[in-house]
C-alpha positions in Angstrom: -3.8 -19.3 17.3 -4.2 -19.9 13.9 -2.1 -18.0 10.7 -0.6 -18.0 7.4 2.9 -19.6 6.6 4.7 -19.8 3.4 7.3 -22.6 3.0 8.2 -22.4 -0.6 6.8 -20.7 -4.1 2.8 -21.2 -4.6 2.5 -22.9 -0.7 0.6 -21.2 2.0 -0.4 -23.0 4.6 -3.5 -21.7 7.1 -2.0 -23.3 10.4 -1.5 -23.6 14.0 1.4 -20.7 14.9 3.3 -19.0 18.0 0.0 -17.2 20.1 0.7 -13.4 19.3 1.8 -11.8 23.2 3.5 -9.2 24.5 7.4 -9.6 24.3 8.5 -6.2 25.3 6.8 -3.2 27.3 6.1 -1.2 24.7 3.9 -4.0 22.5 0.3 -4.6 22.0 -1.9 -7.3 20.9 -4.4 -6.7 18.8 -7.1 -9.4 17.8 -7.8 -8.9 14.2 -10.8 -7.6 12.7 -10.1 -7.9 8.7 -6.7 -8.5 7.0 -5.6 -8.9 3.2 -2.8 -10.5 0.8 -0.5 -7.6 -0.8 0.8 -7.1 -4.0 4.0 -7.2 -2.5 3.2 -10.6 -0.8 3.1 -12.1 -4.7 6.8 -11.5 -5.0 7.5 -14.1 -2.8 4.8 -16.0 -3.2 6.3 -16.3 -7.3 9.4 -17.3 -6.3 11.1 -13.7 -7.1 12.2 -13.2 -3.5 13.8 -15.7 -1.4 11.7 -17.3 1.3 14.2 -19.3 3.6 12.6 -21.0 6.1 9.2 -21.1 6.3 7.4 -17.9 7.6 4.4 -16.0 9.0 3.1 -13.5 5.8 0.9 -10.6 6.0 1.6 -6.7 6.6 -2.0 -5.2 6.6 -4.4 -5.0 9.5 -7.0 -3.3 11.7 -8.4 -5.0 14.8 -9.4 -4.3 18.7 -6.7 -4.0 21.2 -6.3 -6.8 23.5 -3.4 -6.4 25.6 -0.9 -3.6 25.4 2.7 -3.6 27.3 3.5 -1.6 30.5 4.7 1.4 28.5 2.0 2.1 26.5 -0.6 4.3 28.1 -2.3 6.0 25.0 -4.2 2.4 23.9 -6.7 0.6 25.9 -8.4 -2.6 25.6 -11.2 -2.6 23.3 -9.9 -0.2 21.3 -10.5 0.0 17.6 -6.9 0.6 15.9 -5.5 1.1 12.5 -1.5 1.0 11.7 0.9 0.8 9.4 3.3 -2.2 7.7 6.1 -0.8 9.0 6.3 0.3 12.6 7.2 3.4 14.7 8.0 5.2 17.6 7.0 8.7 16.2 9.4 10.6 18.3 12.4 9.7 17.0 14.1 12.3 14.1 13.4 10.5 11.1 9.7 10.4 12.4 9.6 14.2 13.8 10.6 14.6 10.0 7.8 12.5 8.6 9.1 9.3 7.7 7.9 7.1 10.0 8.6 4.0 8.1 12.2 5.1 8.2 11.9 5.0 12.2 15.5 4.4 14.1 13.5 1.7 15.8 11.1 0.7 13.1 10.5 -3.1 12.4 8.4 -4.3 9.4 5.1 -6.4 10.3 5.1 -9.5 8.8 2.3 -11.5 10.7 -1.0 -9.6 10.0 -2.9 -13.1 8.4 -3.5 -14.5 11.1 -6.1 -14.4 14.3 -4.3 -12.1 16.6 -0.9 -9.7 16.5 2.0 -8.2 18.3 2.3 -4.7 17.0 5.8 -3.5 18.4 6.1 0.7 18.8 2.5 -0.1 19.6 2.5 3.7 20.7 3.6 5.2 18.2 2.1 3.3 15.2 -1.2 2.2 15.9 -4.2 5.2 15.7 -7.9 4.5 17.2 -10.6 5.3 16.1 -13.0 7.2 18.4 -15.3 4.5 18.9 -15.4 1.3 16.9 -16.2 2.1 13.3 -19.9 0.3 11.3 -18.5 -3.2 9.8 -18.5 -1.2 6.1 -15.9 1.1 6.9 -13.9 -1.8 7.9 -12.1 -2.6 4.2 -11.5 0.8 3.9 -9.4 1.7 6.9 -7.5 -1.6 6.1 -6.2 -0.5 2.5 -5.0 3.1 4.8 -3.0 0.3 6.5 -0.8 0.2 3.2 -2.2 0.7 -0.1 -3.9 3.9 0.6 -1.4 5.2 2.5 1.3 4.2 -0.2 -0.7 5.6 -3.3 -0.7 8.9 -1.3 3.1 8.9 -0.8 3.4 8.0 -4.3 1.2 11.1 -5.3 3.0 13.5 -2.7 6.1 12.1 -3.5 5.5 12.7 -7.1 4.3 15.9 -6.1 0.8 15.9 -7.2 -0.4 19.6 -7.2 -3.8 21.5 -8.2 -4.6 21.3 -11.7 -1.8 19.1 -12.8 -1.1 16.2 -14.7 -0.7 13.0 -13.5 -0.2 9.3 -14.8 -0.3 6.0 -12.6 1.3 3.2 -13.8 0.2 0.1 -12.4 -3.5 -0.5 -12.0 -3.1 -3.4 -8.9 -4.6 -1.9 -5.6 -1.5 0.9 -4.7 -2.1 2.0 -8.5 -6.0 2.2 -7.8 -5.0 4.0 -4.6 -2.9 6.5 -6.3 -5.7 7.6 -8.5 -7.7 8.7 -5.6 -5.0 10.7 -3.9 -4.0 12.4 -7.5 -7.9 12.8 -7.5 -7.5 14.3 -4.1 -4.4 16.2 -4.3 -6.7 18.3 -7.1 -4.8 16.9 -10.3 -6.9 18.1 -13.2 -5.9 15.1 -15.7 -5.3 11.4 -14.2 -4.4 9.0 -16.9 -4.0 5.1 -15.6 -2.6 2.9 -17.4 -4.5 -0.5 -17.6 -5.1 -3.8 -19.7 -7.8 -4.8 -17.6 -11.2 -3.8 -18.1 -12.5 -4.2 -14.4 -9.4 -2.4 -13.1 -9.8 0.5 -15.8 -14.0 0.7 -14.7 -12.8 1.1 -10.7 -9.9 3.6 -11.6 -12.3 6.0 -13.4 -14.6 5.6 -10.8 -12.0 6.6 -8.8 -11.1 9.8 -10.8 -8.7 8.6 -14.1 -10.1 10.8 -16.6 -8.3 8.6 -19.7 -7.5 5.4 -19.7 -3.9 4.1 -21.4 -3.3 0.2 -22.3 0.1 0.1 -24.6 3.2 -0.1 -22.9 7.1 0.4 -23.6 7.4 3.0 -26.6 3.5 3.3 -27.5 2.5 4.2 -24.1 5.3 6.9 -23.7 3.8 7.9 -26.8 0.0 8.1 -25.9 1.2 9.9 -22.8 2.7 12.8 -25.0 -0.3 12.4 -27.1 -2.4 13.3 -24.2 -0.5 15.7 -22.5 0.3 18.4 -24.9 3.6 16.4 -26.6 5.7 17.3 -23.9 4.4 14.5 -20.5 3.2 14.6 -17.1 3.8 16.9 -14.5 3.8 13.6 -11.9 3.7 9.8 -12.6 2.8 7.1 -9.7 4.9 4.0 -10.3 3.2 1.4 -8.3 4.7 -1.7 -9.7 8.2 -2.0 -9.0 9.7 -3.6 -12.4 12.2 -2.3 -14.5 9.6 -1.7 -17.6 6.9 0.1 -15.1 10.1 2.4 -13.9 11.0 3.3 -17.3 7.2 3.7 -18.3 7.8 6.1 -15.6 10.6 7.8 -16.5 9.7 8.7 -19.9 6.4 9.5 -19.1 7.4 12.8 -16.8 7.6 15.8 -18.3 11.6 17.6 -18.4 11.1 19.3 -14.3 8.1 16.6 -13.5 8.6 14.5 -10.7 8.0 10.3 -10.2 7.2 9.0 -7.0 7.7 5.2 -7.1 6.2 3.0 -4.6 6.8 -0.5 -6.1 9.6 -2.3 -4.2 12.3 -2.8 -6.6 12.4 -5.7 -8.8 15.9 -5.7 -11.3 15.2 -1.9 -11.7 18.4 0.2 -12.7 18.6 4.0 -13.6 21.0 5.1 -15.7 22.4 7.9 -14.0 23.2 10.2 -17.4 19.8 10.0 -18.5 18.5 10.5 -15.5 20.5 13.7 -15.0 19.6 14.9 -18.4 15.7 14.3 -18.0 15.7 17.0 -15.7 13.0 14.5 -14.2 12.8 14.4 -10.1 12.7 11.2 -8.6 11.7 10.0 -5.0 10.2 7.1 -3.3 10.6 4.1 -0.7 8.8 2.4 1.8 5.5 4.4 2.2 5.2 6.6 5.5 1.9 5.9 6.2 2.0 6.7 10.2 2.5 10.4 8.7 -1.1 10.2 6.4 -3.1 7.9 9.0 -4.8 10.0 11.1 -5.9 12.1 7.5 -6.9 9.4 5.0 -9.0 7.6 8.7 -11.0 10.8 8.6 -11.6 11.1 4.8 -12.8 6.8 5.1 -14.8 7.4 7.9 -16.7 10.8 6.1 -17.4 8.9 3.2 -15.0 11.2 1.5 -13.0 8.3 -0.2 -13.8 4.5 -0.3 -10.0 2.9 -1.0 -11.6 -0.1 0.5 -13.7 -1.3 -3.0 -10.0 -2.9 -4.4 -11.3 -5.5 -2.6 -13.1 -7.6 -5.0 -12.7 -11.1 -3.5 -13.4 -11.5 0.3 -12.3 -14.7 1.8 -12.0 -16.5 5.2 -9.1 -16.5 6.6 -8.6 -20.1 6.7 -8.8 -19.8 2.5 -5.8 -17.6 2.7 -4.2 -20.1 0.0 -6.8 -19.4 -2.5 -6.8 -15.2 -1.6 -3.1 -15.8 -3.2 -3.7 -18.4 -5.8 -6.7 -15.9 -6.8 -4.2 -12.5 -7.0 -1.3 -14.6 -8.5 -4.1 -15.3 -11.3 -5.5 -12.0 -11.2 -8.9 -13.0 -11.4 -8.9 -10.6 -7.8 -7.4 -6.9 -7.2 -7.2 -7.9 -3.7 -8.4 -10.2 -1.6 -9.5 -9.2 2.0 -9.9 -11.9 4.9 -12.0 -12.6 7.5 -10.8 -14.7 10.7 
């Protein structure tokens, strides 16, 4: 089959790869219908996490079962499914609690651009649809995959509440994503903060009822400005730098709450502050297992469209240029078609 390798900083490679098959009893393969390039897949691709040897890349997906192991009786063939980056058996405690992506047997995808995929815990992470969803719904259940389902955890982990305050910081897809589950979650104000004017039209469309562009100092200060002098009840950090996390911070009212979803990138608290903020702080790795079979429903209703960050659709064989494209940020997010 054919997929996406990264050998080095700025080179992907659309090539022939290992077919996807079933290794242990409780895989499947899945033959994919749509699949994407992350924000998260930039980090590498930028040279600000190691690569190694070369690699398969790609964490998002939806598709059609094609093969499932000897233990898994609750897929079929032919079967539309939708999962999550990081896999699950959703039995085990840390699941029973709700954090699937902190599964005692989880394992993080990382072959989703390419033709066809083994999803391991196939069970326990992948959902189906009833019957095989219209072509437009398609982009939309793939963001659930990951960037819906992490801009809900950031806005439940921030603890997003009726009539509150909230402020995203980060306007790239999660950020986008976050809006709508603030918007969802019934907060009253949602400020996102945004340069770009494309990103600031989708995030109002979305729900962001003001838009902030400074940064550092100035942007805690236009927060204050616009929420009584005193900050947000929740922020969304959806970047994962140390300026986004102390935009964050300082952002949050004294008893507010952040929720950051941006992997970590040279961030450091400083504990004293921290404890003197009376700010609450909680995040990681997104459970999106937890919020899939929710934010499917809300797609498929028409309820929420997550699926328009997409603003550059691709083949998959131009997977290069989806990343050259996002790296540039002439696209939010590129979505590919094998």
């Amino acid at each position: 089959m054919r997929g996406a390798m990264i050998y080095a900083p700025g080179d992907v490679r659309f090539e022939t790869v290992d077919d996807a098959k079933i290794l242990h009893p409780t895989d499947a393969v899945i033959r994919t219908a749509v699949t994407c390039v992350c924000g998260s897949d930039l980090w590498p691709y930028r040279g600000v996490e190691p690569i190694g040897e070369p690699h398969p890349m790609g964490h998002e997906y939806v598709g059609f079962v094609e093969e499932v192991g000897s233990e898994v009786t609750s897929l079929r063939p032919g079967q539309f499914v939708v999962g999550s980056f990081a896999t699950s058996d959703n039995t085990c405690a840390n699941c029973r609690n709700g954090f699937q992506s902190n599964c005692l047997h989880r394992e993080f995808m990382s072959t989703c651009q390419a033709e066809y995929v083994r999803i391991p815990n196939a069970a326990g992470t992948l959902v189906a649809t009833d019957e095989v969803p219209g072509k437009e719904f398609w982009p939309g259940l793939l963001a659930v995959s990951d960037v819906m389902g992490t801009g809900w955890w950031a806005a439940n982990a921030a603890e997003v509440k009726p009539g509150s305050t909230a402020v995203v910081v980060g306007d790239g897809a999660v950020g986008l994503c976050g809006v709508i589950a603030a918007k969802e979650l019934g907060a009253e104000q949602i400020i996102a903060m945004s340069r770009h004017e494309p990103r600031q039209k989708l995030a109002r469309e979305f729900g962001a009822t003001d838009i902030v562009t400074e940064r550092g100092d100035e942007g805690v200060a236009k927060i204050k400005e616009l929420t009584g002098g005193i900050g947000a009840d929740s922020v969304l950090e959806c970047v994962g730098t140390a300026q986004a996390m102390s935009q964050a911070l300082h952002s949050a009212r004294p008893g507010g709450n952040v929720g950051f979803v941006g992997v970590p990138h040279e961030v450091a608290i400083d504990g004293q502050e921290l404890f003197f903020s009376h700010v609450g702080l909680r995040g990681g790795p997104a459970p999106v297992r937890r919020y899939l079979p929710d934010l499917i429903d809300r797609v498929l209703a028409g309820r929420i469209d997550p699926g328009k960050v997409f603003d550059l659709t691709l083949p998959l064989e131009q997977v290069a240029e989806g990343y050259q494209a996002m790296d540039e940020r002439r696209a939010i997010k590129t979505l590919l078609t094998p």
